[in-house]
C-alpha positions as CSV (number, residue, x, y, z in Angstrom):
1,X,17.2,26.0,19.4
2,X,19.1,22.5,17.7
3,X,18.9,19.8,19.8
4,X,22.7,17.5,20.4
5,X,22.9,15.3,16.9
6,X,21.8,18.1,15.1
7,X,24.7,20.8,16.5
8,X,26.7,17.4,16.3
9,X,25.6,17.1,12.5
10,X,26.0,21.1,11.9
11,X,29.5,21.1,13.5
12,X,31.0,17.5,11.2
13,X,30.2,19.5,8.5
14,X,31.2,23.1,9.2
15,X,28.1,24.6,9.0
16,X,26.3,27.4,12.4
17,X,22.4,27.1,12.3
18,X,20.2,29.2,13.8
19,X,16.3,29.6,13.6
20,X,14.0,31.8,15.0
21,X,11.1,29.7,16.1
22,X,11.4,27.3,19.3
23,X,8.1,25.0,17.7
24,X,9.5,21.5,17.6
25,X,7.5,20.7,15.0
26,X,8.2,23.4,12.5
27,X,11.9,23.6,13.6
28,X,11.6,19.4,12.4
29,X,10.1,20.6,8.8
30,X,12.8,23.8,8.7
31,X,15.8,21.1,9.5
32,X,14.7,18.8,7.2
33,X,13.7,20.8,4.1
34,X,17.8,22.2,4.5
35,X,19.5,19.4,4.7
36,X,18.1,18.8,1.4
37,X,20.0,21.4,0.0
38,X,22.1,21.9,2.9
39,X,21.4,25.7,3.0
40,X,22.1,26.5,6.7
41,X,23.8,29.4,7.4
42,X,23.5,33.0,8.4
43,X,21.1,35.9,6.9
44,X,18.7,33.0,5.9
45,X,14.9,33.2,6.1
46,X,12.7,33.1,9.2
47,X,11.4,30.0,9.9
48,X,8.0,31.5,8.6
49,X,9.2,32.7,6.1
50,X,11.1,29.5,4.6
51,X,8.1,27.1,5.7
52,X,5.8,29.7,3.7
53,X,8.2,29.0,0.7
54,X,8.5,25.4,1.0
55,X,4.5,24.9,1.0
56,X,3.9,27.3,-1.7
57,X,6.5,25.3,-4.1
58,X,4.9,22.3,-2.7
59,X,7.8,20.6,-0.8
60,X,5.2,18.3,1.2
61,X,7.4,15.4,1.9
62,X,9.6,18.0,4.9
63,X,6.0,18.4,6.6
64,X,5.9,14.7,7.4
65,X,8.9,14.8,10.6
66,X,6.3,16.3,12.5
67,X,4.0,14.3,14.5
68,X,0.8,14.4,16.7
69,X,-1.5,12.7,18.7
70,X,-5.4,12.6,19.1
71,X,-8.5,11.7,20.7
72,X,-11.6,11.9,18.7
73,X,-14.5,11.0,21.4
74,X,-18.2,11.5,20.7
75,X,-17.9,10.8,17.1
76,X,-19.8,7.9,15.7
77,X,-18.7,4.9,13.6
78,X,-20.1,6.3,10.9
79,X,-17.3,9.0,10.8
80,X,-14.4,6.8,11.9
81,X,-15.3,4.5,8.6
82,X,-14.5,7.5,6.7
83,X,-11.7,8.6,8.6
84,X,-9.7,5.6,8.7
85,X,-9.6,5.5,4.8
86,X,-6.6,8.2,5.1
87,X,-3.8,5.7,5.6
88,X,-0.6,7.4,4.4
89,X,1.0,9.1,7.7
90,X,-1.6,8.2,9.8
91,X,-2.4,5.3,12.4
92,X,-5.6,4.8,14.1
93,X,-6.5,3.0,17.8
94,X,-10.3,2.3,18.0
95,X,-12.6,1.4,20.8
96,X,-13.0,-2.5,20.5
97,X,-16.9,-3.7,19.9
98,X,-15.4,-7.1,20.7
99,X,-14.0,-6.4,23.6
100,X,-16.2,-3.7,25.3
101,X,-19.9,-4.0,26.0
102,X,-21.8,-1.7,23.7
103,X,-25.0,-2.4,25.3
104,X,-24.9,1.1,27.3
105,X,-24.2,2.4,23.7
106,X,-24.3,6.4,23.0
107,X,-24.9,7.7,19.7
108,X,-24.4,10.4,17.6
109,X,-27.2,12.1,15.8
110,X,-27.1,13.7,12.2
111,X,-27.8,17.5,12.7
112,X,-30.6,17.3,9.6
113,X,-32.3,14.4,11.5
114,X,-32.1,16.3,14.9
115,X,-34.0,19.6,13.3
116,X,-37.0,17.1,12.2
117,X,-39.1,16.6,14.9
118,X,-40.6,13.5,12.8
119,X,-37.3,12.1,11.5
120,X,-35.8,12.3,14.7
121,X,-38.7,10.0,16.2
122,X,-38.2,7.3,13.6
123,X,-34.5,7.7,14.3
124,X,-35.0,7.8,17.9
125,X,-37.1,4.5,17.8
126,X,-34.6,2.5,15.2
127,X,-31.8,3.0,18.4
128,X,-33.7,2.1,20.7
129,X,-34.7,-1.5,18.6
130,X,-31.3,-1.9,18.0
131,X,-29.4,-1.8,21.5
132,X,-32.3,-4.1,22.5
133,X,-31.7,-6.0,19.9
134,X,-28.0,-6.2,20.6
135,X,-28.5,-6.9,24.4
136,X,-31.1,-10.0,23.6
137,X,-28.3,-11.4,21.3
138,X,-25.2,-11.3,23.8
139,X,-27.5,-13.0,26.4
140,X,-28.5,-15.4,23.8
141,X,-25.2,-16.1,22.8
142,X,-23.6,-16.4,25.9
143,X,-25.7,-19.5,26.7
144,X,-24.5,-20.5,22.7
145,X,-21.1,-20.5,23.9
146,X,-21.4,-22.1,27.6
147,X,-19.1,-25.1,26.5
148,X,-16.4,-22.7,26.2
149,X,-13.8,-22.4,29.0
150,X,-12.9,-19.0,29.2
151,X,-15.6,-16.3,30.5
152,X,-13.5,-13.5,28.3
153,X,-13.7,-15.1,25.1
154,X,-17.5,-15.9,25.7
155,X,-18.0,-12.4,26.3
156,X,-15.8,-11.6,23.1
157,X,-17.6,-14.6,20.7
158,X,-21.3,-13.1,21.9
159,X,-20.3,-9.3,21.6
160,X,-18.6,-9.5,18.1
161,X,-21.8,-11.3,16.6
162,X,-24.2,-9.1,18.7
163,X,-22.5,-6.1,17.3
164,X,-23.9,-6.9,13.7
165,X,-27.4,-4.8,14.4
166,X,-26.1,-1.6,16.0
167,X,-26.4,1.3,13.7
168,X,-23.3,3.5,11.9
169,X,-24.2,6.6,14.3
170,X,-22.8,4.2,17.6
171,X,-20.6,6.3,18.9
172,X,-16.9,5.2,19.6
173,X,-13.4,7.0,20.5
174,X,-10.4,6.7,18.7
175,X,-6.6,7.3,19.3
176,X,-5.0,9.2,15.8
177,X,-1.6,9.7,15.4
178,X,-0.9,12.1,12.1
179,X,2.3,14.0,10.6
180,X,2.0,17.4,9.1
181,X,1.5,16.4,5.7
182,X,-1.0,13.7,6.4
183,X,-2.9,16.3,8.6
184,X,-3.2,19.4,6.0
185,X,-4.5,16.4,3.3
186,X,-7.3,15.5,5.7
187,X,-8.4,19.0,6.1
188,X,-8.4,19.8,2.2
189,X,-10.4,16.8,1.7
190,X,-12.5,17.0,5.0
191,X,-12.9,20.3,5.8
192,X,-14.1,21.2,2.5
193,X,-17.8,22.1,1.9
194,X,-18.8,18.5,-0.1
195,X,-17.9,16.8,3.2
196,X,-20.2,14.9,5.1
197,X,-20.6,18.0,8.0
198,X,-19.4,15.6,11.0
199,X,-16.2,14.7,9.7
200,X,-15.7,18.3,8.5
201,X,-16.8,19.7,11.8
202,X,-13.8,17.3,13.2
203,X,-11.2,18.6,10.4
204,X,-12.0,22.4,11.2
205,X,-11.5,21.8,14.8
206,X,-8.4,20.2,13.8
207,X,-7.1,22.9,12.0
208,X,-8.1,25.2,14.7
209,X,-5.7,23.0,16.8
210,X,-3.3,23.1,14.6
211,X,-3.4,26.5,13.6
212,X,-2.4,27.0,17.7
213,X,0.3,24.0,17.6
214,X,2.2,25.2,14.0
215,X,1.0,28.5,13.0
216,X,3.7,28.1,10.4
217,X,2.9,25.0,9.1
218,X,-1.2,25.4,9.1
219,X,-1.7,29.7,9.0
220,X,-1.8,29.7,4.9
221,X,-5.6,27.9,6.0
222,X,-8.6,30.4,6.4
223,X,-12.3,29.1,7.7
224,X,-15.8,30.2,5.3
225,X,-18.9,30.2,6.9
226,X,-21.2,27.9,4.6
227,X,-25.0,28.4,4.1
228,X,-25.6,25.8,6.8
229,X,-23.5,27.7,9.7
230,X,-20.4,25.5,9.4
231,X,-17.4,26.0,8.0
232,X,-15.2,25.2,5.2
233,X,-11.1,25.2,5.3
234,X,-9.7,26.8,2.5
235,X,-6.1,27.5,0.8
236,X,-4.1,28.6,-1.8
237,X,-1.9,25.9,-1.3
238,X,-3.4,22.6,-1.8
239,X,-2.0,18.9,-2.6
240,X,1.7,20.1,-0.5
């Protein structure tokens, strides 16, 4: 399946192109990685079979025409901080503090915190000061900020000071766009077993996801059970 400017493309230059997959994205990284040479033609690989060549020689820069979108939801702060240090090929949306009232605030609770019945009390308690905390401030603040006109930027000038005490586990929802590339770097690194396990939890789900979305992009990935009953991602092929 080529899309118009590519048959367009194929026919200036004399050249037939066909592949055997209909996945967008993996047709993207098959186009791209023969243009380079421009080896289109028949009796060629499969698309699997060239994609499969092009990570294991560590052609990276073809995986990054392919593009996706997510929403992470339920996580905590603590775990977009981390995320959000990936920056090449990614962009990132997040729930506003400013904006939105946190003082109905969920959070997310570490899993070694949750199995101690007396660390989860102290944690249990620290929330619970803190979202009071924050909800004293913002009506503090508002009558701080009385003199000024507009009721959103009151709301907005209290909520971005009151924010200061709530904790890293507040949870929060963002918006992720990702290419290929970007998206196997972030499970090497965060689906691997030194991980904090919430972020890796979200980079084996991830691959899961993209295991289903580019099988031929993501299948060289295999999941290990770990000691703790998570899992690790694992490859032959790292750094593509």
């Amino acid at each position: 399946m080529v899309d118009a400017g590519t048959a367009q493309f194929l026919a200036d230059h004399g050249l037939e192109w066909v592949s055997d997959s209909d996945n967008a994205a993996e047709l993207l990284a098959e186009a791209g990685g023969r243009l380079c040479y421009m080896s289109f033609g028949k009796g060629r690989k499969s698309n699997r079979e060239y994609l499969g060549n092009i990570i294991a020689s560590g052609h990276g820069s073809v995986l990054e025409h392919a593009v996706w979108n997510f929403i992470f939801s339920g996580v905590s702060r603590s775990f977009t901080h981390e995320l959000i240090r990936h920056r090449a090929g990614f962009g990132y949306s997040q729930l506003s503090q400013r904006y939105v009232n946190a003082a109905n605030s969920q959070f997310v609770e570490p899993d070694v915190i949750a199995n101690d019945p007396e660390a989860h009390r102290i944690w249990v308690e620290s929330i619970r000061n803190s979202l009071d905390s924050y909800r004293k401030l913002v009506r503090a603040l508002r009558g701080r900020f009385a003199d000024v006109e507009s009721r959103t930027l009151r709301r907005k000038m209290a909520r971005q000071a009151a924010r200061s005490v709530l904790p890293n586990a507040t949870e929060t929802k963002i918006f992720v766009t990702a290419n290929a590339r970007a998206l196997r770097h972030f499970i090497e690194l965060r689906g691997n077993e030194h991980a904090e396990p919430e972020i890796r939890r979200v980079a084996t789900k991830v691959l899961a996801i993209m295991q289903e979305e580019a099988p031929n992009l993501f299948g060289d990935y295999q999941l290990q059970s770990l000691p703790d009953g998570t899992s690790q991602a694992v490859t032959e092929h790292r750094k593509v």
